[in-house]
ChimeraX commands (.cxc) that place a marker at each C-alpha (Angstrom):
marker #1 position -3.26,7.22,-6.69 radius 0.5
marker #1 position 0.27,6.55,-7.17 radius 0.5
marker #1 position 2.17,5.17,-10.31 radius 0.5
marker #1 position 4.84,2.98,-11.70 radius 0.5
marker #1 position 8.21,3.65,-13.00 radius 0.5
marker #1 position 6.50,3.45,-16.50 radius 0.5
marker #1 position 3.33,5.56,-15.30 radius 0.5
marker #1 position 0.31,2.63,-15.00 radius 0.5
marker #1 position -1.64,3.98,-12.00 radius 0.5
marker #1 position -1.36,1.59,-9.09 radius 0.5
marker #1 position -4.29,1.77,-6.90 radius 0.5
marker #1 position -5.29,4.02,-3.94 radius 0.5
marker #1 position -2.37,4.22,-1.09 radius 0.5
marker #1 position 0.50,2.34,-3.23 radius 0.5
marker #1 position 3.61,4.09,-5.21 radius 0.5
marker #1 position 6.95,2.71,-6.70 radius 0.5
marker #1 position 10.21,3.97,-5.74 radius 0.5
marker #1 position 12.83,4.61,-8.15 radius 0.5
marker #1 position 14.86,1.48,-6.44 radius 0.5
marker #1 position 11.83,-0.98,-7.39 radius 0.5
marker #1 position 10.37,-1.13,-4.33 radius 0.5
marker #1 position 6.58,-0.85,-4.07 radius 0.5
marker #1 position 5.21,1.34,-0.94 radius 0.5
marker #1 position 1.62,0.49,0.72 radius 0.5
marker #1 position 0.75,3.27,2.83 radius 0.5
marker #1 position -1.87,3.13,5.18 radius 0.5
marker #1 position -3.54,4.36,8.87 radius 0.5
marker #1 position -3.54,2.63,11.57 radius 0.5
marker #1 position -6.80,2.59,13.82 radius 0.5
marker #1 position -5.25,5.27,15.72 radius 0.5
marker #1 position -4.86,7.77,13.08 radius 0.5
marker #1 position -0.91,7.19,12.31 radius 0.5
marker #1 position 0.21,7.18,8.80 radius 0.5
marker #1 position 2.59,4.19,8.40 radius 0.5
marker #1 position 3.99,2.83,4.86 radius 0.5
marker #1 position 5.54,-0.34,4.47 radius 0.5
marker #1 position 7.87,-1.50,1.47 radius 0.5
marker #1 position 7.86,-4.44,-0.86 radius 0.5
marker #1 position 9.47,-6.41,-3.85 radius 0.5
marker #1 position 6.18,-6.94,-5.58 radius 0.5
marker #1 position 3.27,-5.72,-6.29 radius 0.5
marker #1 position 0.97,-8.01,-5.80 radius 0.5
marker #1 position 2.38,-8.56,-2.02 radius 0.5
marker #1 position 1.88,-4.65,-1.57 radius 0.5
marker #1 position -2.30,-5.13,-2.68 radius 0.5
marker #1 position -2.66,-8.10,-0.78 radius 0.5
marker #1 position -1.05,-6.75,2.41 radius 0.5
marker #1 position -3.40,-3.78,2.33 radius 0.5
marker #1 position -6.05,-5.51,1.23 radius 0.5
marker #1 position -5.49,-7.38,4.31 radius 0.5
marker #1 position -5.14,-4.86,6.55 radius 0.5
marker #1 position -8.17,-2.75,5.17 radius 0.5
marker #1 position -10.57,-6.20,6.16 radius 0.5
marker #1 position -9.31,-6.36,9.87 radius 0.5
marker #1 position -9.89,-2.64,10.35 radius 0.5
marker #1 position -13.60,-3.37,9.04 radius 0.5
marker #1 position -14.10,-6.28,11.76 radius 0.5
marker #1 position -12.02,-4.35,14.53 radius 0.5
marker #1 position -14.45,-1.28,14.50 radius 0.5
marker link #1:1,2 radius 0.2
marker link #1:2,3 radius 0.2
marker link #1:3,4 radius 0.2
marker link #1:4,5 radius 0.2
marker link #1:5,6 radius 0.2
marker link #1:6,7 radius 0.2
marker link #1:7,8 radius 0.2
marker link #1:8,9 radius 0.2
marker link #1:9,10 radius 0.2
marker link #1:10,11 radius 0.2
marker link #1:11,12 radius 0.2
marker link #1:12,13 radius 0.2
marker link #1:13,14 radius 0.2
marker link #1:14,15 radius 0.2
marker link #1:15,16 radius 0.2
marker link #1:16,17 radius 0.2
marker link #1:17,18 radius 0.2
marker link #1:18,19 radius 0.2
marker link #1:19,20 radius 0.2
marker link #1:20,21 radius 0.2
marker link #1:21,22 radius 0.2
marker link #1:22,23 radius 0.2
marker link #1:23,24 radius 0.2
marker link #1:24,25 radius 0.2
marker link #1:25,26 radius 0.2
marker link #1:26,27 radius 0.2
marker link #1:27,28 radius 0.2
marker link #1:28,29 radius 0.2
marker link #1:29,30 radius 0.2
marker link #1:30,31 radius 0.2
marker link #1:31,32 radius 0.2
marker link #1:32,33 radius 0.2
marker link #1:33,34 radius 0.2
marker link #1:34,35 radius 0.2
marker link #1:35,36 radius 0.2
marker link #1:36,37 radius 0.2
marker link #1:37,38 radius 0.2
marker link #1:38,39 radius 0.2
marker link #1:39,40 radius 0.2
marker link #1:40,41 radius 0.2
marker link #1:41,42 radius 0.2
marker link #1:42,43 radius 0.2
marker link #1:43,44 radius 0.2
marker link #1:44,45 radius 0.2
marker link #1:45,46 radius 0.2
marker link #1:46,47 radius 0.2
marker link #1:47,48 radius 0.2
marker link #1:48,49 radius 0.2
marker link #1:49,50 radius 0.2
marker link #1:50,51 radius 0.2
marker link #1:51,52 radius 0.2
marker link #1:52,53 radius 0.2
marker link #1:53,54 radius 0.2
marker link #1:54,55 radius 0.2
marker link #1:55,56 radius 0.2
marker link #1:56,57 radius 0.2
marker link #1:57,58 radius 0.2
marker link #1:58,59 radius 0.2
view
């Protein structure tokens, strides 16, 4: 689990930067790592979240 610049824990997959930006990382349904970056937080859990529910239906 990765943290904030003040050190709140941030959920499973998601970090900040020391620039601000938030990082989602996730794998793809082929087994790649990818990360993708964004201004807010709550953009960064609801992309993932996203992502995690169309991997469900997709398998």
């Amino acid at each position: 689990m990765g943290k904030d610049l003040k050190g709140k824990e941030l959920g499973v997959g998601i970090c900040q930067r020391p620039d601000g930006y938030y990082v989602g990382r996730f794998t793809t349904k082929y087994g790649k790592r990818k990360q993708k970056l964004f201004r807010k937080l709550q953009e960064c859990r609801q992309s993932l979240r996203n992502r995690n529910k169309r991997m469900l239906v997709s398998n």
